[in-house]
N, C-alpha and C positions, 0 to 999 in steps of 0.2 A: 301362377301366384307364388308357387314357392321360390321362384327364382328370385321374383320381383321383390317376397322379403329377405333373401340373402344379400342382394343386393341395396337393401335399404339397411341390415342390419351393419353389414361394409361400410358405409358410407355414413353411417353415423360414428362408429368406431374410430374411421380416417377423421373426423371433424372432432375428436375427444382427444384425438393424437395430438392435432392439429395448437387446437385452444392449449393443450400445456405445455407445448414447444414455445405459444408466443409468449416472449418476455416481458414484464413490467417493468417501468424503470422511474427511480423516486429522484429526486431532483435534494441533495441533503441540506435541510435550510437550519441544522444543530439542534434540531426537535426529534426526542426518542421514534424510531419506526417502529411503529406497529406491525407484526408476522404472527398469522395466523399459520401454522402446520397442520395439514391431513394426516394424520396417525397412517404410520407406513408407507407414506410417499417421501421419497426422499424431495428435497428442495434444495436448488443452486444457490447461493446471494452472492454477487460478487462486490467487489469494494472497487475503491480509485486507485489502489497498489496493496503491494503484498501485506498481506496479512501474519502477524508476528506473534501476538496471542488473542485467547478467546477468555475472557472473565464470565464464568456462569455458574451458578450455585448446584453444589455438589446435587444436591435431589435432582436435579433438571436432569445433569449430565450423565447420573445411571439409569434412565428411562430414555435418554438418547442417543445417537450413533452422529456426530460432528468429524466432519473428517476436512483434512487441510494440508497442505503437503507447504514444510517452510518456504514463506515468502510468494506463495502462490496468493492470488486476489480473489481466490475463489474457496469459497466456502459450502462445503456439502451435509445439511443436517435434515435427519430422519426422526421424528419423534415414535417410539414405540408404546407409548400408553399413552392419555390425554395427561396434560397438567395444565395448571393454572397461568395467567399469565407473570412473566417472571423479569426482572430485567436483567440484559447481556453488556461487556462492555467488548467492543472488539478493538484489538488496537492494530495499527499497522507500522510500516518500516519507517516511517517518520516521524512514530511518535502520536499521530491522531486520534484520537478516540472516537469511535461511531459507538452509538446508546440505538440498543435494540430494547422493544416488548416484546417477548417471544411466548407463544400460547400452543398449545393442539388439542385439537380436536377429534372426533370419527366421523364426524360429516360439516361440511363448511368452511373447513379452509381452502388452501392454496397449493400446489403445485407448481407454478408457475414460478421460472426464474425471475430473480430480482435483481436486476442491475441498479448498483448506486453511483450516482455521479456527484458533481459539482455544476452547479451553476454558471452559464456564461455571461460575461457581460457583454451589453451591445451599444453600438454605437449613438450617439447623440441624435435621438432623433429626427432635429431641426437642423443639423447639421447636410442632409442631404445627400448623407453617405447611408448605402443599404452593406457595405462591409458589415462583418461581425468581428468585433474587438474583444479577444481575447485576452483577459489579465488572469494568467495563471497564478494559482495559488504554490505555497510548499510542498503540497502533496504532490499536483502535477508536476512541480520540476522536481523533487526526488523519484518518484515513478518514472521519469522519463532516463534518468541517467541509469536506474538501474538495470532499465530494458536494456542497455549497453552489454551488459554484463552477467546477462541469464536469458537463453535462448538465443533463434537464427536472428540474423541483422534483418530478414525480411519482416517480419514481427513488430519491431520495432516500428511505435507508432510515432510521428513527426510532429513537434512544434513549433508553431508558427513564431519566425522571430528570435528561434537559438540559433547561436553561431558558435565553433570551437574558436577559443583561443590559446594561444600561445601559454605553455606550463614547463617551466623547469623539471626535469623529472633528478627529484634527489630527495634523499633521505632527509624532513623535516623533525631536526632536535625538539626538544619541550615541547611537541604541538598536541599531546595527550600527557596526563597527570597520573602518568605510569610509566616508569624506566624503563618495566619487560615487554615495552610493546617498541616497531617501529614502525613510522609513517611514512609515508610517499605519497606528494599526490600524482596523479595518473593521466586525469582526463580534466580541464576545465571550459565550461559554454558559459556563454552572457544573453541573459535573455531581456529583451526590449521592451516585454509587458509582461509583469514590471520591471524596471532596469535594475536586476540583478547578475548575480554570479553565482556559477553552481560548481561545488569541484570533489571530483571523486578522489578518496584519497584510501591510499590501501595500506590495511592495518597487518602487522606479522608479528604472532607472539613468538618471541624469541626464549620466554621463560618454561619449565616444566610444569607449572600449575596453568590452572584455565584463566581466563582473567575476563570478567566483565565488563562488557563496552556500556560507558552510562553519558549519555551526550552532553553535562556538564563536566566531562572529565578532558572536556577540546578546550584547550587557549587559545584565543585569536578575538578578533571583532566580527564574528559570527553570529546572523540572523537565526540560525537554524541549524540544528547537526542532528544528524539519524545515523544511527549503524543497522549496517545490513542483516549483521546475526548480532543478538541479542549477548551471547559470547564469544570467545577463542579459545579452540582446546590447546591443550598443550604444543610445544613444539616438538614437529616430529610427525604427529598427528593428523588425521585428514579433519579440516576445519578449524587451522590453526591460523588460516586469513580472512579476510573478510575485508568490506569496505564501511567506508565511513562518508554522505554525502553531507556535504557542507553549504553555507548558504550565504552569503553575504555581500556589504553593496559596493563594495572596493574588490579590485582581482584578490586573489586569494593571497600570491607575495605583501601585498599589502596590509592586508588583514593580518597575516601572520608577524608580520615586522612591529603593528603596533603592540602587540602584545609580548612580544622577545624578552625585552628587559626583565622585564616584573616575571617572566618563566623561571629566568635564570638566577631568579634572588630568594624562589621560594622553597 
């Protein structure tokens, strides 16, 4: 008998392990998530790409332990007392805002990671294609450029429909509304759904003060601009470059030429 409850009390333990290993995953349709926390269990959330800050009201944030290493997609938070439920804003490298409800509890919430996605779209029913039709948003093509450029290339997840093309690599004058910075772009893909252009373009402060990347500070005819750090330290300094992804429906030479003139006269 006693074996039989040591191994029943095993076997319930392996199935507690089990249940908060499996992951939950919310589908983001721009309605605040609701997160309930277990007072003392830490909990995963991860996002669609890296994560740049965390908006939470000071009462919240000294009864819990939020941890996030820059640009990572994953977010680690521990509530140490109960609170009330509170609203969070998280933002990421493109600029997105995700709206959390965030609560804890001592008995009733969750442990469970939460992975957040995006929505696919699918193919036209009556069409008689069972494909699934991918139309990436700006989040997934900036997430995917900057897998390029933070971690192994095996990591790096694929998009259906990117292709590299061809990029002059030189010093772009005016294309930031900051003289102490220099631009290059690096890398640029064109993706098919939807027929855009993506182009990584790398920033170096060349001045001794830090200088703020604000994505209305890009000239060009640009859908979309994210910088990858939030600043640049000084020159000299480690994190004095950074990238800036770009978004637009012309290759980037173009985008940048229509906006040349009017750089140069202001």
């Amino acid at each position: 008998m006693k074996h039989v409850l040591i191994l029943l009390i095993f076997c319930l333990a392996a199935g507690t392990v089990s249940a908060a290993d499996r992951s939950q995953t919310h589908i983001w349709d721009k309605t605040p998530i609701k997160i309930m926390l277990n007072v003392g269990n830490e909990r995963r959330i991860e996002f669609p790409e890296g994560v740049i800050d965390i908006k939470v009201k000071s009462s919240i944030n000294e009864v819990s332990r939020i941890m996030t290493a820059p640009g990572d997609e994953r977010v680690y938070w521990t509530a140490n007392q109960p609170f009330e439920e509170s609203r969070v804003i998280v933002i990421t490298a493109s600029g997105y805002h995700y709206y959390l409800d965030v609560s804890a509890v001592k008995v009733g919430g969750s442990a469970r990671p939460l992975i957040i996605q995006h929505k696919q779209a699918q193919d036209d029913p009556g069409s008689g294609s069972a494909q699934t039709l991918i139309e990436y948003d700006y989040v997934d093509l900036v997430r995917y450029a900057a897998q390029h450029f933070h971690g192994p290339a095996r990591l790096i997840k694929p998009l259906h429909g990117m292709s590299r093309q061809s990029l002059p690599y030189q010093v772009i004058p005016h294309l930031i509304r900051d003289n102490s910075v220099e631009a290059r772009p690096i890398i640029q893909w064109r993706s098919r759904h939807p027929g855009l252009y993506l182009t990584a373009v790398e920033i170096v402060n060349k001045s001794h003060q830090p200088v703020e990347l604000i994505p209305t500070a890009v000239r060009g005819d640009f859908l979309f601009a994210a910088p990858h750090n939030s600043v640049l330290y000084p020159a000299g300094e480690l994190g004095d470059t950074s990238l800036f992804y770009l978004i637009s429906k012309q290759p980037f030479k173009q985008a940048v030429m229509s906006f040349a003139g009017v750089a140069r006269h202001e």
